[in-house]
N, C-alpha and C positions, 0 to 999 in steps of 0.2 A: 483481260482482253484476249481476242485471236488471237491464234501464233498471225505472224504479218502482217497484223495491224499496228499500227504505230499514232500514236500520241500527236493530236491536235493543237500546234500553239497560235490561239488568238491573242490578240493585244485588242483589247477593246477599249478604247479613250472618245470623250466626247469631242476632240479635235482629229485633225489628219493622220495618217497612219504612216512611217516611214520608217519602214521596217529593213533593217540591211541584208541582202544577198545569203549574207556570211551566217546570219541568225537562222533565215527560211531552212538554208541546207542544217543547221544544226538541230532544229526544231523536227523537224521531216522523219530523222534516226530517233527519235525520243519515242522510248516505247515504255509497256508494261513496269519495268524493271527500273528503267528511269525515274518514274514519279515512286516508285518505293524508296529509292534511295535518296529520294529528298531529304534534309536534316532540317526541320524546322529550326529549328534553334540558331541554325550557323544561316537562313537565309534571310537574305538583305535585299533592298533597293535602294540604287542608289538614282536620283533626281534631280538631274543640271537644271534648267535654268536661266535664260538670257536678262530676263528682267527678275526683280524684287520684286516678286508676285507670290504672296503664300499660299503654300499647300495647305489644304484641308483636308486633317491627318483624319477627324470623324468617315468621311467618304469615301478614303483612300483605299484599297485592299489590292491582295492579294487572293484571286479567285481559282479555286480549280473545280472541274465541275467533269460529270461522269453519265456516260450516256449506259446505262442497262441492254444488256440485250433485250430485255423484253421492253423497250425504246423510256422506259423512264427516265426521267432525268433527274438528277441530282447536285447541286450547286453548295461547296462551301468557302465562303470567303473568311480568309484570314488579314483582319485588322492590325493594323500595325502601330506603331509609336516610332517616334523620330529618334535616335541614339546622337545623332550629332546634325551639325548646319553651320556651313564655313562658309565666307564671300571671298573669292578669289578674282585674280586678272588672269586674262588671257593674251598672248601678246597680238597684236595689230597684223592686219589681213591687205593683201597687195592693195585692196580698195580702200584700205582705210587703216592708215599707219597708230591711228589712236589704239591702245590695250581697252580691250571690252572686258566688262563685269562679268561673271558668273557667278549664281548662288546655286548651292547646292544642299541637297538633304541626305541623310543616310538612314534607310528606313528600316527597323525590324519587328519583324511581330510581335504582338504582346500576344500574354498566355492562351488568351482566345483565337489571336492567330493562328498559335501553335498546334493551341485542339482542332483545330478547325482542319489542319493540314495533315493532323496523325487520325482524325476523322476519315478524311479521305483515301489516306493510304490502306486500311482501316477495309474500307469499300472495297478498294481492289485486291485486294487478298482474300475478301469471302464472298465477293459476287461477282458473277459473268458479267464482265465491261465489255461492252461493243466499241467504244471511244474515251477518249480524256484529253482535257481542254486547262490551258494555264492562260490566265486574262490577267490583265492589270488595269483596273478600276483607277483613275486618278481623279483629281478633284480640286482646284483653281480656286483662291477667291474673286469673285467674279468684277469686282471693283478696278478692273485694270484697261487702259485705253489703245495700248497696241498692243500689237502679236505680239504673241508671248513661244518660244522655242525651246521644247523640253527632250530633254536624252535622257531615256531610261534605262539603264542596266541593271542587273540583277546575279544575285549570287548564290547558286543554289545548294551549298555545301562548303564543310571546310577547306578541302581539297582543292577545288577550283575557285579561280577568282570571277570576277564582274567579266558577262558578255552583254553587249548590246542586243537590247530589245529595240527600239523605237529610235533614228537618231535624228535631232530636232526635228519633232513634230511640232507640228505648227498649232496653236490653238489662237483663233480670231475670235477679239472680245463679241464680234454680233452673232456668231454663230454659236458660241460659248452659252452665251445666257439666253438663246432661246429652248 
């Protein structure tokens, strides 16, 4: 990429977007050098949750995608596998003293992820990147009757832990499966 251009981060989900302050400013500095030092292997998503609504791990990805300067675009998603899925409590909110459910997933690439993501990095070390784009593709079974509220965080290296991507987004089952 330019010197002073800096790294696009989309969250692209088929429900609402509710992305935190704290993420936008973090996403904003992500340059060049950033997405090289991604370690495939050490990154994760992790998937809260408000209802027992499964994920649909086939669908789900990890996308980074690279815009050329000569305006090509280039799109690779890395697939994931589930490494763990725990149901916990939460404890009880001024409106509502009952402990709420949460389920969550712990998502990491599988080796296709992996290529997929040392493909990309791959890209920007031997071609002129005008932009680069990190998305998170998720994916609902679509059998469920109310809003469903999901928090995505994501870990991009050993080094650092989970920072919020998305925090409950709202996914509504009518707008969901149209």
């Amino acid at each position: 990429m330019h010197k002073g251009m800096v790294g696009l981060c989309l969250l692209v989900l088929t429900g609402c977007m509710s992305v935190p302050i704290s993420t936008m400013v973090r996403m904003a500095g992500f340059d060049r050098d950033d997405f090289l030092a991604l370690e495939p292997q050490a990154l994760r998503l992790k998937l809260t949750l408000d209802q027992d609504v499964p994920v649909q791990l086939a669908a789900t990805r990890l996308e980074l995608g690279a815009e050329l300067d000569s305006g090509q675009q280039q799109l690779f998603a890395g697939s994931v596998q589930q490494e763990d899925y725990r149901e916990y409590q939460i404890e009880g909110s001024w409106f509502s003293r009952e402990p709420q459910p949460r389920y969550q997933y712990l998502l990491a690439l599988d080796e296709a992820g992996e290529a997929a993501i040392r493909d990309f990095q791959r890209v920007l070390r031997e071609e002129e990147v005008a932009s680069a784009s990190l998305n998170v593709r998720l994916d609902l079974d679509d059998n469920f009757d109310k809003t469903v509220l999901v928090t995505v965080e994501v870990k991009l290296s050993e080094r650092e832990g989970f920072f919020t991507l998305l925090d409950e987004a709202t996914f509504e089952p009518e707008r969901y499966r149209d």
